[in-house]
Structures are given as structure tokens and as C-alpha cells.
N, CA and C atoms as a LAMMPS dump frame, in Angstrom:
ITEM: TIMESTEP
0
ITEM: NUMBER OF ATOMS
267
ITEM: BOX BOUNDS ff ff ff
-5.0000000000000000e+02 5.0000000000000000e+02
-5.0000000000000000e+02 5.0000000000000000e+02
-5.0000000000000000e+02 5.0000000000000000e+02
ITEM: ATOMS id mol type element x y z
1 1 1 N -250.512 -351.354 -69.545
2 1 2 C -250.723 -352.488 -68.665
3 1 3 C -252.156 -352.478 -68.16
4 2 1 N -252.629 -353.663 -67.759
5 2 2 C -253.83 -353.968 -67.086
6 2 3 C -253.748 -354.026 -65.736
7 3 1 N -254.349 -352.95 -65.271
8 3 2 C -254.489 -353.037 -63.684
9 3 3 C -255.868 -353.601 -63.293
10 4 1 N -256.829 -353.727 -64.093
11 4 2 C -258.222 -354.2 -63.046
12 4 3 C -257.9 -355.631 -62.399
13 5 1 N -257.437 -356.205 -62.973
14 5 2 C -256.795 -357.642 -62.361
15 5 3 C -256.289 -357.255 -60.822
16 6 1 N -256.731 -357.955 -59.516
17 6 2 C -255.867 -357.677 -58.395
18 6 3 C -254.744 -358.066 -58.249
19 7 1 N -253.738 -357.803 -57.191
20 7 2 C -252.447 -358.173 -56.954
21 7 3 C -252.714 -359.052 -55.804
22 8 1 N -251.64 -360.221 -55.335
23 8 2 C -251.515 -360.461 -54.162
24 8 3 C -250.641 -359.406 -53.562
25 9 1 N -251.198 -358.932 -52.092
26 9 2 C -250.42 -358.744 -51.02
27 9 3 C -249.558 -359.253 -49.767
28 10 1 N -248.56 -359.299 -50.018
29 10 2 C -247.294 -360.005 -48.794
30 10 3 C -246.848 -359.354 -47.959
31 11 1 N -247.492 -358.758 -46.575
32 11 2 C -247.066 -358.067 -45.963
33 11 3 C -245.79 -358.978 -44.882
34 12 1 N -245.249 -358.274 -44.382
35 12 2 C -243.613 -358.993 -43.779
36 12 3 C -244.56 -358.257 -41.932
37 13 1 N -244.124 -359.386 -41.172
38 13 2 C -245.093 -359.048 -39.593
39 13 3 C -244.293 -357.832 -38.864
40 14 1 N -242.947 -357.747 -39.242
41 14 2 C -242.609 -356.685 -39.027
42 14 3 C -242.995 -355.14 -39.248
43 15 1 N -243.949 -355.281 -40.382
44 15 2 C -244.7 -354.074 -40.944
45 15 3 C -245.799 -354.19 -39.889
46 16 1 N -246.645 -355.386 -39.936
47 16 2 C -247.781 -355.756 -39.075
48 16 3 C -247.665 -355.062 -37.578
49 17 1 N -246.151 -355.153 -36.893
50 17 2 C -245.831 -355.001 -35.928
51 17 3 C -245.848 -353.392 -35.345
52 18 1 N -245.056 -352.669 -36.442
53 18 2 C -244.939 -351.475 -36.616
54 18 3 C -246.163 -350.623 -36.232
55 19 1 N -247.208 -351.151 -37.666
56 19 2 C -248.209 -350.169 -37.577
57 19 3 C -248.649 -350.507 -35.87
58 20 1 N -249.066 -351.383 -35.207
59 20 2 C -249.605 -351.302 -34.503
60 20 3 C -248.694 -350.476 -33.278
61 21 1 N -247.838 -349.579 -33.09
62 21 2 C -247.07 -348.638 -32.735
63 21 3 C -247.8 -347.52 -33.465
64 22 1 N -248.431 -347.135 -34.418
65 22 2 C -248.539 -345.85 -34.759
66 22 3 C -250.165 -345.32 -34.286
67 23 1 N -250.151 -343.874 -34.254
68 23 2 C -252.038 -343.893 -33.554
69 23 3 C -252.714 -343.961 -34.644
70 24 1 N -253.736 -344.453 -34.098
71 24 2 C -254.888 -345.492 -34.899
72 24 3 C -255.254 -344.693 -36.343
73 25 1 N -255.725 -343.246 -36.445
74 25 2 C -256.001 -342.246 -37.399
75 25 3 C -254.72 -342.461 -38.397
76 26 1 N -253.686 -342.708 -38.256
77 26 2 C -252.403 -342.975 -38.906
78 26 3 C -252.243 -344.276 -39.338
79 27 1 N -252.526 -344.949 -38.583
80 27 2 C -252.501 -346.665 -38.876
81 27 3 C -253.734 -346.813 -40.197
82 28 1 N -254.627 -346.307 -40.131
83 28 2 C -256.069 -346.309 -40.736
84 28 3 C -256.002 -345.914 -42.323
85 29 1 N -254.984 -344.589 -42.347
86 29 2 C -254.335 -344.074 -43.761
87 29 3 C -253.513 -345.365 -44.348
88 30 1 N -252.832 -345.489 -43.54
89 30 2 C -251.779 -346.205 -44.103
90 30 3 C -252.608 -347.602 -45.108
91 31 1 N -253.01 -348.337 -43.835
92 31 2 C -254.216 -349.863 -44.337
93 31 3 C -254.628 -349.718 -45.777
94 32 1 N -255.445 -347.972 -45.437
95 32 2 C -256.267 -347.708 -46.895
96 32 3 C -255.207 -347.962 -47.84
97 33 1 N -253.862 -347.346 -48.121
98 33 2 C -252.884 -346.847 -49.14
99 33 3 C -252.658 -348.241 -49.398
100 34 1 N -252.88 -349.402 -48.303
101 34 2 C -251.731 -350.877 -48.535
102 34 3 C -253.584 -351.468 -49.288
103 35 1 N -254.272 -351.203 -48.79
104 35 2 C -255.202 -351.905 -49.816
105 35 3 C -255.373 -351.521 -50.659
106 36 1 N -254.967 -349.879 -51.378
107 36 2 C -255.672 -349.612 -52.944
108 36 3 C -254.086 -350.515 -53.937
109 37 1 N -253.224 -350.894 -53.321
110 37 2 C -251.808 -351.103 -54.002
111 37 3 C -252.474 -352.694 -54.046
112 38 1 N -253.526 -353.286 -54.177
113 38 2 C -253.942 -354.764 -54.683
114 38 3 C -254.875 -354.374 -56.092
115 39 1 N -255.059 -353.341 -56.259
116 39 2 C -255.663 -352.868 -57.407
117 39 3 C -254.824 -352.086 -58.259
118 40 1 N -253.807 -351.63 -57.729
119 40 2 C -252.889 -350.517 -58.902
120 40 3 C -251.572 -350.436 -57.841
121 41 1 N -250.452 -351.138 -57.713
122 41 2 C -249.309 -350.906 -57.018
123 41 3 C -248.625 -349.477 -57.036
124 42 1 N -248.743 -349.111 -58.258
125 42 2 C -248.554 -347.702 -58.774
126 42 3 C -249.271 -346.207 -58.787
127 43 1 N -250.295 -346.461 -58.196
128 43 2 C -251.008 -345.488 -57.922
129 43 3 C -250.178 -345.108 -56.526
130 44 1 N -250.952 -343.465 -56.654
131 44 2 C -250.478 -342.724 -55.222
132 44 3 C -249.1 -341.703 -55.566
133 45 1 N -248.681 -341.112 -54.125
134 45 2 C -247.532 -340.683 -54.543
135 45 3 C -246.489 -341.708 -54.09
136 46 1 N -245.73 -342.535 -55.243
137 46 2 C -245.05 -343.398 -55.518
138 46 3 C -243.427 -342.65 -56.15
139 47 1 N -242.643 -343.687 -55.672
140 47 2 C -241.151 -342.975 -55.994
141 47 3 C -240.457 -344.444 -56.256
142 48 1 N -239.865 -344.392 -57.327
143 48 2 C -239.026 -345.936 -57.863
144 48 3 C -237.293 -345.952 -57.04
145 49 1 N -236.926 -346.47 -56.206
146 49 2 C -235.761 -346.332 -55.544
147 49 3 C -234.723 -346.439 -56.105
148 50 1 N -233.6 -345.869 -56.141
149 50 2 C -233.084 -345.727 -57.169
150 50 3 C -231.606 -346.634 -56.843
151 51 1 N -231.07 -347.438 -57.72
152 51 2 C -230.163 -348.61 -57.474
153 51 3 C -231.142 -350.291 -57.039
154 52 1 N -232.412 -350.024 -57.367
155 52 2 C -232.764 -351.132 -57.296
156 52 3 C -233.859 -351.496 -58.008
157 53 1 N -233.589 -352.943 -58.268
158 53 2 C -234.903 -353.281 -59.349
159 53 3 C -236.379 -353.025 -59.681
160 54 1 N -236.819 -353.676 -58.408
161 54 2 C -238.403 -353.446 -58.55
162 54 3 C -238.696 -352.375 -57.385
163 55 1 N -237.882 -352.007 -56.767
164 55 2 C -238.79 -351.483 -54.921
165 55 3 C -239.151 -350.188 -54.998
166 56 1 N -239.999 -349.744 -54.613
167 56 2 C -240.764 -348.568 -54.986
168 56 3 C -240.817 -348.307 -53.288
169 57 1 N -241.48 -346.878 -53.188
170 57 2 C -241.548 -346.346 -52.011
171 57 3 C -242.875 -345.849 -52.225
172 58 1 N -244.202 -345.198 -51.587
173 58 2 C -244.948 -345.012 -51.231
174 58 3 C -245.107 -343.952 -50.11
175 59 1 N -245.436 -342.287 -49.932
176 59 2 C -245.906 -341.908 -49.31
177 59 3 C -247.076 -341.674 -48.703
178 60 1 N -247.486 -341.729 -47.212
179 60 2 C -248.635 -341.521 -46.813
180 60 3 C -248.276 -340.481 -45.532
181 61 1 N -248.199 -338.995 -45.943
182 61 2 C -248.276 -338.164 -45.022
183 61 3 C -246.806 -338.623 -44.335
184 62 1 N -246.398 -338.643 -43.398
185 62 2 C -245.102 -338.829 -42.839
186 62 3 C -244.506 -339.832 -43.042
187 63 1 N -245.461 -340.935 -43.421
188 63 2 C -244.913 -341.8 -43.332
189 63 3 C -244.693 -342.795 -45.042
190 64 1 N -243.731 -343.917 -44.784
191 64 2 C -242.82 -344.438 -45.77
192 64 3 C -243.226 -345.758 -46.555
193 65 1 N -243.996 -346.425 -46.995
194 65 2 C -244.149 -347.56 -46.861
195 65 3 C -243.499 -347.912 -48.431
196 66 1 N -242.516 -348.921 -48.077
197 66 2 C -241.47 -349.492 -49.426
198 66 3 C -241.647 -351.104 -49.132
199 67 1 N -242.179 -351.298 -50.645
200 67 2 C -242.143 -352.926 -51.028
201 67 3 C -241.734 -352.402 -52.743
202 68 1 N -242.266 -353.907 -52.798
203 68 2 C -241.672 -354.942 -54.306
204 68 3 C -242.438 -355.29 -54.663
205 69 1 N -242.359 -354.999 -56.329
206 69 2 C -243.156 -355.602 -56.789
207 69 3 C -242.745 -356.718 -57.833
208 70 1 N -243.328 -357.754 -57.905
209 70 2 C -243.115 -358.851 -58.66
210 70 3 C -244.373 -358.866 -59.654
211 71 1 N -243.833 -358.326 -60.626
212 71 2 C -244.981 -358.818 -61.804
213 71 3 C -245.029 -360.29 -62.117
214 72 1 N -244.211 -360.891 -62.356
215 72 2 C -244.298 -362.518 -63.156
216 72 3 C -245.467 -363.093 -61.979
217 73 1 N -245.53 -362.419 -60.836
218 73 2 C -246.232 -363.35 -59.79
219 73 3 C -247.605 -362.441 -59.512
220 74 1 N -247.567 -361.324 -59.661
221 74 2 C -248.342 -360.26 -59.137
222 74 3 C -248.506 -360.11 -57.862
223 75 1 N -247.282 -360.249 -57.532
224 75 2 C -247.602 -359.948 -55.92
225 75 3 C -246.58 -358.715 -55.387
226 76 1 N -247.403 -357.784 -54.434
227 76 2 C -246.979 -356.573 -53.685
228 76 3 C -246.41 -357.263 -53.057
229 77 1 N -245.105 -357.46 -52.526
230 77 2 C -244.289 -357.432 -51.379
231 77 3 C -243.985 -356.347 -50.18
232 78 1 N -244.281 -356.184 -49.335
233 78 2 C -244.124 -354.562 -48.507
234 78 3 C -243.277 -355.5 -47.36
235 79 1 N -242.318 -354.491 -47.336
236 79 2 C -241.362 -355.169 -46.408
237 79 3 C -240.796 -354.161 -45.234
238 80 1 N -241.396 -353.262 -45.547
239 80 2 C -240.748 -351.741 -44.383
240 80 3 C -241.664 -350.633 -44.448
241 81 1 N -241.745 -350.087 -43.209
242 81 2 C -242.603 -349.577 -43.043
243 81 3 C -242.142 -347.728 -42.173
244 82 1 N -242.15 -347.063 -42.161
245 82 2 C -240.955 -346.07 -41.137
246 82 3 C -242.265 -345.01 -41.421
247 83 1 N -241.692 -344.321 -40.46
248 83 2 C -241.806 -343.012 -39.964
249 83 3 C -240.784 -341.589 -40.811
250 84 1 N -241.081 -341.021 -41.303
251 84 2 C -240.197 -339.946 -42.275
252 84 3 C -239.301 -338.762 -40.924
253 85 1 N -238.327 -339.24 -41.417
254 85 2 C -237.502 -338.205 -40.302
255 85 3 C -236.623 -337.447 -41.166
256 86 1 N -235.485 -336.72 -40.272
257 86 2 C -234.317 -336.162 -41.13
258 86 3 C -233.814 -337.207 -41.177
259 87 1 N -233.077 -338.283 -40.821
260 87 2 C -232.54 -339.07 -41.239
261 87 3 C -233.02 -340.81 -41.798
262 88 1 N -234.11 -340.821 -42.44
263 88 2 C -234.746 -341.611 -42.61
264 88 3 C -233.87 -342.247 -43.781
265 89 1 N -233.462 -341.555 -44.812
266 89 2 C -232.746 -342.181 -45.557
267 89 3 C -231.376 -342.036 -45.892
């Protein structure tokens, strides 16, 4: 596949909402990880969820960030955003 092509990104305000709950040094990782996923959705440490089509998960240090991806459209969907706990999943 061709990744130099960008993706659109669709972030959901609930993600928007979130980060701005987390401290700023954390919020800052995260941004970076949600902007290199408009150049390569698949890059990173990435995990394909399992029982579902497109949704992938994304680690950044504690934390979780899971969207969708839509190839026919090229667009990242990120729809959740969490904090990694014991019971996160």
C-alpha cells in the first residue's frame, strides 16, 4: 500500500474533551501519535481489535487511543480515547 498520500482525520469532541483532562506533557504525546496516523494510520505500537472490522487501538505510554479506519474514504476515525487501567478492557 501507499502511505505518502495523507489521511483525513475525524476526531469525535469527546476525545477533544478528554484530552483536555490529561496533563499537558501527556496531552502533547498523544496530539503527536494522532498527527503521525494522517500519514501512516498503522504506524506505532498498533493492535487490530479483535471481533471487529476496521478498529485498531493505538498505544501511547498509558494511554489508549482506538479509531477506524476507512480506506474507501481515507479517513482516521478516532472515537475513544482512555487512560490504561486494570480494568480498561
Amino acid at each position: 500500500m501507499n502511505y505518502a498520500a495523507r489521511w483525513q482525520l475525524v476526531v469525535d469532541r469527546d476525545v477533544h474533551k478528554t484530552l483536555q483532562r490529561f496533563p499537558k506533557k501527556d496531552a502533547d504525546r498523544i496530539l503527536s501519535a494522532i498527527a503521525e496516523m494522517a500519514t501512516n494510520p498503522y504506524s506505532g505500537d498498533v493492535s487490530k481489535m479483535r471481533g471487529e472490522r476496521e478498529v485498531w487501538r493505538r498505544r501511547v505510554g498509558p494511554y489508549r487511543i482506538f479509531y477506524e479506519v476507512l480506506l474507501p474514504q481515507r479517513t482516521v476515525h478516532i472515537f475513544r480515547l482512555v487512560r490504561r487501567t486494570s480494568t480498561t478492557y
